[in-house]
N, C-alpha and C positions, 0 to 999 in steps of 0.2 A: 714513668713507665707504667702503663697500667696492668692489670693481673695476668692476661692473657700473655700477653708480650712478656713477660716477666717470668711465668713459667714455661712459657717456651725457650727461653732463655736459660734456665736451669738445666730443662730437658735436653740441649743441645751442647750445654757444658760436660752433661756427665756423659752421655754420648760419644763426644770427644775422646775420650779415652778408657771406652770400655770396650772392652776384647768381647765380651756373654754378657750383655743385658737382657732382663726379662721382668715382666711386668704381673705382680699378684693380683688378681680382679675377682671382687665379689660382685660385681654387677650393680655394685649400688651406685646413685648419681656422681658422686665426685671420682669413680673410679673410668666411670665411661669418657668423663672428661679428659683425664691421662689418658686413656686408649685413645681416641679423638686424636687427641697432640703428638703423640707416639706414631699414630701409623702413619701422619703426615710426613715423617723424616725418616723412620724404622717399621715398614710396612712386615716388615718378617719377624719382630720382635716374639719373643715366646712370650704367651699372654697365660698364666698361672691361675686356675683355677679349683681350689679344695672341694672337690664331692664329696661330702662328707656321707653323703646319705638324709641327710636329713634337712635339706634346703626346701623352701616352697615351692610345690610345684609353679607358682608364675616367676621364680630365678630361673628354674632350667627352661623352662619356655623362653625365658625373654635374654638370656643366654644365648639361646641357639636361633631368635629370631634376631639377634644383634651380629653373630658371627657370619650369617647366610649375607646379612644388608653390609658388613665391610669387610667380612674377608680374610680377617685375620687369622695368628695363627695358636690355634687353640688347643693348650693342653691339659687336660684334665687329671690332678693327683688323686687318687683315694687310698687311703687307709688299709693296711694289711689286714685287719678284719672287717668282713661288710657289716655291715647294720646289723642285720638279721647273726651274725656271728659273733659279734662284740657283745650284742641283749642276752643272748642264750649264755653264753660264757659267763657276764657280769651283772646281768638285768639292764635298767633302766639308767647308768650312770648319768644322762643328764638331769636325772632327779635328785640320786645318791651322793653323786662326785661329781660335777659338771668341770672343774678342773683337769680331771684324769679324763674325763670325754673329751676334751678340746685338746689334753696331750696325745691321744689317740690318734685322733681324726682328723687335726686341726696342724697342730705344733709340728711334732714329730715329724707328716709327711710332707709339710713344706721345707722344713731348716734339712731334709736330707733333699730332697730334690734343688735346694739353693746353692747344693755345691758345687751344682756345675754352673756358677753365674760367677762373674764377677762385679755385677751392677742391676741394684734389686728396687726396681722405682714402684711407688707404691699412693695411692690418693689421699694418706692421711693429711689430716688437717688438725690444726689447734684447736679451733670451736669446737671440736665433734667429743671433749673428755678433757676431764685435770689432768688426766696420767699424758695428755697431749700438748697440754700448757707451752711447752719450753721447745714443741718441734722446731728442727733444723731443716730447709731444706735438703743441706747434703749433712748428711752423717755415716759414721763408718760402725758398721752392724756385724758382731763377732757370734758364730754360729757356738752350739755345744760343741763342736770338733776343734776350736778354736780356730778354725778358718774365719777372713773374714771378707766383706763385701763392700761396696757404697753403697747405701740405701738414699734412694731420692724421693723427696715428696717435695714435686714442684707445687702442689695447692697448698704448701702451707699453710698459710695466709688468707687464705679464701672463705670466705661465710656461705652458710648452706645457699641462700638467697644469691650469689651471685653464680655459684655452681649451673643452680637454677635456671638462672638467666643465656648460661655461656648451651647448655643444651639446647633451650628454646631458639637461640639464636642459631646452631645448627641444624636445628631441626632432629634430633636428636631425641626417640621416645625414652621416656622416663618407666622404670620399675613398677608397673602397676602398682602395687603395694603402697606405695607414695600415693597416690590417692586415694587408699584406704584411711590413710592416717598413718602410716607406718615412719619413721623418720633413720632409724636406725637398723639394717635389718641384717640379721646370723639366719643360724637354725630356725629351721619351726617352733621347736621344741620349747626353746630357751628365747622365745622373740614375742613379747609383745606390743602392743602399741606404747608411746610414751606416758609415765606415770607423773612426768613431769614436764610440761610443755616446753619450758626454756632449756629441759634438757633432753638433746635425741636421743642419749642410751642408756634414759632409765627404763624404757623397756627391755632391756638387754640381761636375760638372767634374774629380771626381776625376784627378789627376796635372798636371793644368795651370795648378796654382801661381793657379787664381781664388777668388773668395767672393763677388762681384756679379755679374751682367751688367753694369751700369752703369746703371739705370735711377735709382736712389739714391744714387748717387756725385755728381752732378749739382752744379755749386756750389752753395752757399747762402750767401742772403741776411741781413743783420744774425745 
């Protein structure tokens, strides 16, 4: 079976028996590929997007030039305090705390808005982190409330390169920022180009010793 075929296969497993799927998308390449696979069977699926405030302007551009071209159905979470509300209050915490910024902004307003799901598919993949090493396609992902969900990552398995390959072959425009050089891409803030080529997300927080936000560290269940 090859990749395609095989996360569509996942995709239509956990499908099967979810009551609230919804899908978290940052806009990066392997995440458009799950939307792509997703609206072909779950054309209504709620597609999860964190404004944090602090995304490149070419995410929300190329965000809302992807939702006009398929359609889908797009909800945007942000944060209890805007940007400008969160600075004034604490300063600059992705300089000072980038941990407590992404509990903010990141954490917090997804894992409450996750409780009206009971099936949370998501683009990670193995290649893209160690803290990713051991991905499952299906695994059971238990919120701070102790609720808990399915978490589906049908790309597993998938290398950047063939990500790559499955857009071009749809026709499917790519993140401008990827042809900056960008391979990994958060915040502005906290998003540089890679430091190290073999690896996407050592631009990611560069010098402050992270590799999540924590949105995927989350315990998990059996």
């Amino acid at each position: 079976m090859d990749k395609v075929s095989s996360a569509e296969t996942w995709i239509a497993k956990a499908l099967e028996g979810a009551k609230a799927p919804c899908f978290t998308c940052s806009f990066q390449a392997e995440d458009v590929v799950v939307l792509h696979l997703l609206l072909k069977t779950r054309p209504d699926i709620p597609v999860l997007f964190l404004d944090t405030g602090y995304h490149f302007p070419e995410v929300y551009a190329y965000r809302d030039e992807l939702q006009k071209r398929l359609g889908f159905r797009l909800v945007n979470l942000f944060p209890e305090l805007s940007r400008e509300e969160q600075e004034a209050r604490f300063g600059l915490l992705y300089e000072t705390a980038p941990d407590r910024c992404c509990a903010l902004r990141k954490v917090g307003p997804l894992f409450q808005a996750l409780r009206a799901y009971d099936t949370w598919f998501t683009g990670l993949r193995r290649e893209q982190s160690p803290t990713r090493a051991h991905l499952e396609p299906l695994e059971k992902a238990q919120l701070p409330t102790g609720e808990t969900l399915t978490k589906v990552n049908p790309l597993y398995d998938w290398s950047l390169k063939e990500v790559f390959a499955y857009l071009a072959v749809a026709d499917l425009p790519l993140l401008p920022l990827y042809e900056e050089g960008y391979l990994s891409i958060g915040c502005a803030p906290c998003t540089v180009k890679p430091l190290d080529p073999s690896d996407p997300r050592s631009g990611r927080w560069a010098g402050k010793g992270k590799l999540e936000c924590g949105i995927h560290l989350h315990p998990k269940e059996g």
